[in-house]
C-alpha positions in Angstrom: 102.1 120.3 92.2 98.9 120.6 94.2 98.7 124.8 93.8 99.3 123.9 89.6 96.6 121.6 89.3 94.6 124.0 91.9 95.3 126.6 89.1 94.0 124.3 86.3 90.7 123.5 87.8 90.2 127.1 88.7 90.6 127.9 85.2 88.2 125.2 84.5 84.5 126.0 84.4 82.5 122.8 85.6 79.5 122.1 87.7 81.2 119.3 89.4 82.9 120.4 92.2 86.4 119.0 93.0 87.8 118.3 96.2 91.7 118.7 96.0 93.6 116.1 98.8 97.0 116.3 99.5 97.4 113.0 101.9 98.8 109.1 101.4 96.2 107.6 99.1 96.0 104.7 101.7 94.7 106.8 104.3 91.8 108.2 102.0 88.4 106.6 102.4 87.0 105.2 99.6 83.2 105.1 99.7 80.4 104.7 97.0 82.6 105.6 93.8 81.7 105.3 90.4 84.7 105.4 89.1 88.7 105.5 90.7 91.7 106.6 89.0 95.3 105.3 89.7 98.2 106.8 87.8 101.4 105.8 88.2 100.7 104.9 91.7 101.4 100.7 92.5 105.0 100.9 91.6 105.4 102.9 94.7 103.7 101.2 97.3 102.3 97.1 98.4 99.3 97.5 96.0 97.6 94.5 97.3 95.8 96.5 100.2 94.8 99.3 98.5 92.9 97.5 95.2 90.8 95.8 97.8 90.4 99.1 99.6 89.1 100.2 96.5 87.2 97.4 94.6 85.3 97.5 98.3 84.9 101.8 97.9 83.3 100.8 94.4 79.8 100.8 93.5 78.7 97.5 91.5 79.4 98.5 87.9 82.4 100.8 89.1 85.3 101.3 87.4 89.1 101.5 88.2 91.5 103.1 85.4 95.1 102.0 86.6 98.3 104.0 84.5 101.3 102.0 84.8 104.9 101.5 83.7 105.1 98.3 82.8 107.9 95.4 82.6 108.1 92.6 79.9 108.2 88.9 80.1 110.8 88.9 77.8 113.6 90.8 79.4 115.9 91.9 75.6 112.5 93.4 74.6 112.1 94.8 78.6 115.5 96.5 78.0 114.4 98.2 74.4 112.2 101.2 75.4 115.3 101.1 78.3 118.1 102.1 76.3 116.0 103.8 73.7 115.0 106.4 76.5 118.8 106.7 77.8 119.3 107.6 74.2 117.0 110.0 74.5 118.4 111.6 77.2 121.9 111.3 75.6 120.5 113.3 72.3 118.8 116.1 74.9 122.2 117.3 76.4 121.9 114.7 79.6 125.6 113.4 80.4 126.1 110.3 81.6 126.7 111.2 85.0 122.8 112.4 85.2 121.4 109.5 83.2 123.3 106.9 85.9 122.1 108.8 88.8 118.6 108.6 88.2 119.2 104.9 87.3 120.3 104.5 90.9 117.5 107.0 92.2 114.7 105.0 90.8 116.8 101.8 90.9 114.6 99.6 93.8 111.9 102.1 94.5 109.8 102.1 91.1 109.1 98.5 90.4 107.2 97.7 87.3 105.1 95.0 87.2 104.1 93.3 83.9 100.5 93.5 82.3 99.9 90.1 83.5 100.9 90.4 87.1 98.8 93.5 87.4 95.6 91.6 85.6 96.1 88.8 88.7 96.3 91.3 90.9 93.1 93.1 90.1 91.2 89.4 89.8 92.7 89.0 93.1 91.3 91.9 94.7 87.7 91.3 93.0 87.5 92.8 89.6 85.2 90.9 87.2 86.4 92.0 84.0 90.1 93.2 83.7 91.8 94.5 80.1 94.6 96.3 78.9 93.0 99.3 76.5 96.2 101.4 75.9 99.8 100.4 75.6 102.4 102.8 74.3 106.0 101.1 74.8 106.4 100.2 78.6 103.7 102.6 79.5 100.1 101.8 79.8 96.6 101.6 80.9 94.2 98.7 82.2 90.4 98.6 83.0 89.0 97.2 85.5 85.1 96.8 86.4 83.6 95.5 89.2 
């Protein structure tokens, strides 16, 4: 993954430079940043630790852009996009088999949080001004300024 995108920023003519850093995003120091990006990251790891790392690696007026699956309050609509994706899969040649596998695979490790637990969290950790700008089924985007 790191050589591909190492490909796409070659291809890429900017005058920013761009430090590529294969590492644990907790062991990265966060210092004087305009602006921090987090996809798909917090249903991984304790996120706690690391939004205070970064609201305190943020300069005042700095930004964080957290991508997230999401979970629903209401768990028949939660299980919607759910089976609609298995259908996908279903439609795209994937047997059962494969389709229960990754269930298990992801089953405990990728937690998904709902938009509301995420908002505490980021009030939590400092953020003034917290809101949900894109949502597309359980999939989505906050911003967060500090």
């Amino acid at each position: 993954m790191v050589e591909r995108f190492l490909r796409h920023i070659d291809a890429f003519r900017a005058a920013t430079p761009v430090d590529v850093i294969e590492t644990d995003i907790r062991d990265i120091p966060i210092e004087n940043a305009s602006l921090m990006v987090l996809n798909f990251t917090l249903q991984f790891l304790a996120p706690e630790a690391l939004l205070s790392k970064i609201w305190q690696g943020l300069k005042p007026g700095g930004a964080l852009v957290l991508s997230e699956k999401f979970s629903f309050e209401d768990a028949d609509v939660g299980e919607l996009p759910f089976n609609m994706h298995h259908d996908f899969k279903r439609a795209n040649g994937y047997s059962e088999l494969e389709i229960s596998q990754k269930c298990s695979m992801l089953e405990n490790v990728m937690l998904a949080d709902s938009i509301e637990t995420h908002k505490a969290r980021l009030k939590q950790a400092g953020f003034s001004h917290t809101e949900l700008w894109f949502q597309c089924f359980n999939f989505g985007s906050l911003v967060a300024l500090k």
